[in-house]
N, C-alpha and C positions, 0 to 999 in steps of 0.2 A: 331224718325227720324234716319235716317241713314246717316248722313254725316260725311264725313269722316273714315267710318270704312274699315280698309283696311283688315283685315285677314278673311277668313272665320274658323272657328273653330272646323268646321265639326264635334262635339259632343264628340271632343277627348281633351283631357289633353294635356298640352305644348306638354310634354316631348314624349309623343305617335304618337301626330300630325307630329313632327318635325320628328321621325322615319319612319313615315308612307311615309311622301316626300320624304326622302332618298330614301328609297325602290322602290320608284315608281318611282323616276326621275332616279334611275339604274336600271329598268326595260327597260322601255322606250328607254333609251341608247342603253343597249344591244340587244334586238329583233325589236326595230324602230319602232312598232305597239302594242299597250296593249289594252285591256276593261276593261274599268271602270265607273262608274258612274260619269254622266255628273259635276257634283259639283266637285268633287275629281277630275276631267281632266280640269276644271275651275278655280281649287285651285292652281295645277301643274302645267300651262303654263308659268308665268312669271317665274318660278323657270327656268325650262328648257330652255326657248329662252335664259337665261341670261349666262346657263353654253355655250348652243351655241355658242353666243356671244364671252365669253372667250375664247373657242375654237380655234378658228377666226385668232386670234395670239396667233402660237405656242411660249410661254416662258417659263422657271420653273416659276414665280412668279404667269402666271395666272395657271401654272396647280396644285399650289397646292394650291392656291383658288379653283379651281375646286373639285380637291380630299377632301377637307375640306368641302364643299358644299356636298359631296355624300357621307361622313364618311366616309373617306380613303376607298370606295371602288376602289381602283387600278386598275381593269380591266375595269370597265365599263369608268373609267377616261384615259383609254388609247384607248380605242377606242372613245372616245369623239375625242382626239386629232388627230389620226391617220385619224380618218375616217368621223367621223362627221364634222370636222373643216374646210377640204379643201373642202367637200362637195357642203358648206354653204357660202365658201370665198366670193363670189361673190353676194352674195342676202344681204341685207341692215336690212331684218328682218324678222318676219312670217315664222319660221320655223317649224312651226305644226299647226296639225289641229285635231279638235274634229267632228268627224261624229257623229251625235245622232244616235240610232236605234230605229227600231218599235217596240221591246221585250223591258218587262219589267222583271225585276228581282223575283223571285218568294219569297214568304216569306214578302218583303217590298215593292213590288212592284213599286221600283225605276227606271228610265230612265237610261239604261246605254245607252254606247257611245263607239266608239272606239277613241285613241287619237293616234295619230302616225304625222309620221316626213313626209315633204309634199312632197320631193325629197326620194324618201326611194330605197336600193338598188333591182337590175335588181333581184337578189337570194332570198330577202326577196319576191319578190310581184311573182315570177314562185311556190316558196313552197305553198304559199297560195292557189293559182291555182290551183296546184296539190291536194293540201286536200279539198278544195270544190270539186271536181268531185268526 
């Protein structure tokens, strides 16, 4: 049974797992849209609504929670606060969303997904535009 299990493990060691969130929750950050496999964007969500959240209110105290949460990555936690934060002021919660897609990944033929932020800027969503034509 499954009760109670709260992490998923994703077939990684602590200490790789916990790298691997980093990485992805400052990707995330900085381009507002990534692909990933659906598990991995399921693993990732409550990590990132939560830096959201902190975001929310600018103070040192939450931003170096925040920083500590990304492994002192600095940039992506400075645009957390700059941009992300006032973004999201006003929404209560649900700040991302997982699109599944119809491709499956070649090799392990896993579901990937794309994971991105649900307000995402006017610059991010024109470039995309431009590279699908």
């Amino acid at each position: 049974m499954r009760h109670r299990v709260k992490t998923r493990k994703l077939s990684r060691k602590p200490a790789h797992r916990v790298a691997m969130m980093r990485n992805m929750a400052a990707a995330i950050i900085e381009h507002e849209r990534i692909e990933t496999t659906v598990t991995k964007a399921k693993a990732m969500r409550p990590m990132v609504e939560k830096l959201v959240t902190l975001s929310k209110e600018k103070n040192l105290h939450n931003f170096r929670r925040a920083l500590a949460l990304l492994g002192n990555n600095r940039q992506a936690t400075q645009k957390l606060f700059d941009v992300l934060g006032p973004r999201f002021k006003e929404r209560p919660g649900g700040y991302t969303r997982i699109l599944k897609q119809n491709n499956y990944r070649l090799g392990d033929n896993t579901q990937l997904a794309y994971f991105e932020f649900v307000e995402r800027s006017e610059k991010e969503v024109e470039v995309e535009a431009v590279a699908a034509e």
